[in-house]
C-alpha positions in Angstrom: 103.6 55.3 99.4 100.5 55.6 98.0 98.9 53.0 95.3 97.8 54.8 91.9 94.2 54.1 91.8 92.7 52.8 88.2 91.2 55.8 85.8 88.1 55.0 86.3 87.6 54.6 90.4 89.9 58.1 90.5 87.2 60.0 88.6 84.6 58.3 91.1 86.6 59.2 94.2 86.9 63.3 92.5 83.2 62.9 91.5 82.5 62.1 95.5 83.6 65.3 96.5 82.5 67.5 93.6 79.1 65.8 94.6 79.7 67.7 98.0 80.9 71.2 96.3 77.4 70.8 94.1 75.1 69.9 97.1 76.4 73.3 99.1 76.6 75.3 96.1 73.2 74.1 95.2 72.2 76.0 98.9 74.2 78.7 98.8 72.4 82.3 97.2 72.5 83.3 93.7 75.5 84.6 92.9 77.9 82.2 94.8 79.3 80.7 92.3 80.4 84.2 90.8 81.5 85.0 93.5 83.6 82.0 93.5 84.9 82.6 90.7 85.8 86.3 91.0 88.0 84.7 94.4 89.7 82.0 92.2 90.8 84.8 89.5 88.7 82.1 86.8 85.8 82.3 84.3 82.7 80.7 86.1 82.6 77.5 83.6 85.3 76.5 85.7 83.3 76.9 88.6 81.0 74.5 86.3 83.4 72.1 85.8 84.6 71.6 89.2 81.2 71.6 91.0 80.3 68.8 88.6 80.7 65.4 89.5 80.3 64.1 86.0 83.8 65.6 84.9 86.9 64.5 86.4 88.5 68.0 86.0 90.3 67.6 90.0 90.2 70.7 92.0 93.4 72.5 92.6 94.8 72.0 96.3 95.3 75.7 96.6 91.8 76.9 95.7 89.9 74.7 98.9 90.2 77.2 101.4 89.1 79.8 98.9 86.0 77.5 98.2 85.6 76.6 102.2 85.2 80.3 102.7 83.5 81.3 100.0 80.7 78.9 100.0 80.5 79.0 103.7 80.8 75.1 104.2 80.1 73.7 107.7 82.5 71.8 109.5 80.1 68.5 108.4 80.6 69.2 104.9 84.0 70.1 105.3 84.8 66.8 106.5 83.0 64.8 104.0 84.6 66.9 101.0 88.0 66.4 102.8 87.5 63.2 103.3 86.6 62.6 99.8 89.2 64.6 98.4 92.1 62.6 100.8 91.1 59.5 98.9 90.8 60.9 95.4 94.7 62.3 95.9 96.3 60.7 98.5 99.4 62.1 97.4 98.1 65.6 98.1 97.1 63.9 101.7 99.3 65.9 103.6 98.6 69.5 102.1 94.7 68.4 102.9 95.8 67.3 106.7 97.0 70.8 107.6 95.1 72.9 109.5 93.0 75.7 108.3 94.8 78.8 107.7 98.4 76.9 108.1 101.1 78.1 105.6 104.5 77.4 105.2 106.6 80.2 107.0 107.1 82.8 104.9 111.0 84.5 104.9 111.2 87.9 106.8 114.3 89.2 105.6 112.9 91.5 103.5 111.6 93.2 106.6 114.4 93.3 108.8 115.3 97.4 109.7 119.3 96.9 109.0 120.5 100.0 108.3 121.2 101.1 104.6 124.1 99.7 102.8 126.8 101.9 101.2 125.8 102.2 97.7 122.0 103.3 98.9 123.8 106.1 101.0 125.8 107.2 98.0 122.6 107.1 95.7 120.4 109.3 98.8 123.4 111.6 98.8 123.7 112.3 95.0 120.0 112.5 95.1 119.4 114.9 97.7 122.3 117.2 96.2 121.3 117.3 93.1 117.9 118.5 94.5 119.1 120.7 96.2 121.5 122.3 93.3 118.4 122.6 90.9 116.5 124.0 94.0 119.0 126.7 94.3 119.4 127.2 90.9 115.5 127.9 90.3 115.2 131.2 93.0 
């Protein structure tokens, strides 16, 4: 298991790889980092506070490929911010580890054709009569 690191050398191991988000955002076009932010669904002072080393606000696991993609990171930078982000949370190690684009398998059974249960073929048939009554009834 991993050791807790003090306070103060955690916020200098999240402060190494906010120093990497900062130095690519910092080449990136105007408008990057609202466009960031519109992609994260967040107001852009958190985009502030996460590209800035000096706070020790982490960045949430599930917002790095957002960030990867949106700020167009090469694979260099990618592996430095990794890197630095592996030893700030070691306990998040092995959601950094996986590769890009890798999710958890997501349940089909919602999209399996099995054909309709009873009560649905009851409610379709009391439907479509009763259309077809006030159908009648209108002409």
């Amino acid at each position: 298991m991993a050791e807790l690191k003090p306070e103060r050398e955690r916020a200098d191991s999240v402060g190494a790889y906010k120093g990497v988000l900062k130095r690519v955002l910092d080449t990136r076009p105007s408008g990057t980092r609202h466009r960031l932010a519109i992609a994260l669904g967040k107001n852009r002072s958190f985009i502030s506070q996460i590209a800035n080393p000096v706070y020790a606000v982490p960045i949430p696991v599930q917002h790095l490929e957002t960030i990867f993609e949106i700020c167009h990171f090469t694979a260099a930078d990618r592996r430095e911010f990794l890197a630095a982000y592996a030893e700030a949370h070691p306990r998040r190690l092995d959601l950094v580890r996986k590769p890009a684009g890798a999710r958890p398998p997501r349940s089909t059974h919602h999209m399996r054709n099995d054909p309709p249960t009873a009560s649905s073929v009851r409610t379709t048939d009391s439907t479509m009569g009763s259309v077809a009554i006030a159908t009648s009834k209108s002409r």
